[in-house]
N, C-alpha and C positions, 0 to 999 in steps of 0.2 A: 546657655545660649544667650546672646548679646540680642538686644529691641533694636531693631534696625531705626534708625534718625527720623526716618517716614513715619513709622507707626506709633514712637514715642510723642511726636507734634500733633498725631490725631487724637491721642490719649491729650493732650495739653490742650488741645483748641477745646475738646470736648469739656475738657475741666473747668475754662472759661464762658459757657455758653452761658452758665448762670449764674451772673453779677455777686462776687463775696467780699467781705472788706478786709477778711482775714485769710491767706492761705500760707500755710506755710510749708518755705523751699530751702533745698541747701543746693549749696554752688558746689561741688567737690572738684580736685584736679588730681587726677594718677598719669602715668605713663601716656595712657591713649589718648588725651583731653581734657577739657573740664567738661562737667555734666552739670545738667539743672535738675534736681528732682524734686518731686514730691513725695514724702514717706519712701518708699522704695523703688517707687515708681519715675522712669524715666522722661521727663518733660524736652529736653534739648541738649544736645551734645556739640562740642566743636571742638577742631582739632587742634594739635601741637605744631603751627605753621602758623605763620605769619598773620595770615587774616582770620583764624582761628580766636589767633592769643588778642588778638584788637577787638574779637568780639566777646572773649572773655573779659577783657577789661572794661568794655563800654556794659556788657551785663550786669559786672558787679557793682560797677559805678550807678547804672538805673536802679538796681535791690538798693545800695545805698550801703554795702560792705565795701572791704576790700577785699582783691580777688584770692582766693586763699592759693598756698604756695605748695608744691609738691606733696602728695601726701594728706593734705589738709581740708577740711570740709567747712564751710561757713551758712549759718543760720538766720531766716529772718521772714517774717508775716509780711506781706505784702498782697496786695487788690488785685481782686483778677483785671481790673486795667492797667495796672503796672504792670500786671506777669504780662497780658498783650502785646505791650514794646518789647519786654525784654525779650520775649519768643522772635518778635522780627527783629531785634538786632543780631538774635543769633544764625540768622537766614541771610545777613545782607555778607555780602563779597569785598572785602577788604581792597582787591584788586584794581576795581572799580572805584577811580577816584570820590567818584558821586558818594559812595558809600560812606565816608564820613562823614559830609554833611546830615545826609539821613541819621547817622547816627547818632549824632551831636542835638539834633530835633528829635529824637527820640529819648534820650538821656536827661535833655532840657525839661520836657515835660514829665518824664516820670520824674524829677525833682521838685516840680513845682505839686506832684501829687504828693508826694512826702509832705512837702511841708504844709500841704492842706492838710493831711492828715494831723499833723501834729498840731496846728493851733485849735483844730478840732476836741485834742483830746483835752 
C-alpha cells in the first residue's frame, strides 16, 4: 500500500523539527513520479506532468544533483534546512506563474546553503 503525499510530508516536517547538518535523501523517478526519501521512508512525491517535472527539477537543483532519469535514484546529505525548501518546492503549483519565482528564491538560497556548507568543511 502506497503513503498517501499528506502523510509522507508529516513524516518530513516531523523529521525537520530538529535542526541536523547531515540527513541523507534520494530523489528517485519510476512511472508514477519522482519521490524524495529517506531511507525507505517517503518524504515528497510529485507527479509526471508538467508542474510535477518543474518541481522535480528545481528539487534536484536545491539537493544540488541532477534530477535522475527513469529508473534512476540519486543520493546526497543535506541540512534539515535545505530539506525545508526542497519540501516547499515540492508543494508549489507550476501553473501558477508566481510559482517560479518562489521557486527560483528557494533554490537561490538552498545554494547559497551549500556552498556555506562547503567553505565550512
Amino acid at each position: 500500500m502506497s503513503v498517501s503525499r499528506k502523510k509522507a510530508l508529516e513524516y518530513a516536517y516531523a523529521l525537520i523539527e530538529v535542526p541536523r547538518a547531515h540527513i541523507r535523501v534520494t530523489l528517485k523517478q519510476t512511472n508514477g513520479g519522482v519521490s524524495l526519501l529517506h531511507g525507505r521512508r517517503l518524504l515528497t512525491r510529485v507527479y509526471l506532468n508538467r508542474s510535477g517535472m518543474n518541481s522535480a527539477a528545481a528539487m534536484a537543483e536545491a539537493i544540488g544533483i541532477s534530477a535522475p532519469k527513469l529508473g534512476e535514484s540519486k543520493t546526497a546529505l543535506i541540512s534539515s534546512g535545505l530539506l525545508y525548501r526542497v519540501l516547499a518546492i515540492s508543494q508549489l503549483d507550476f501553473r501558477n506563474p508566481a510559482a517560479l519565482e518562489v521557486a527560483s528564491r528557494l533554490v537561490d538560497e538552498a545554494r547559497d546553503m551549500q556552498s556555506g556548507d562547503r567553505e565550512d568543511a
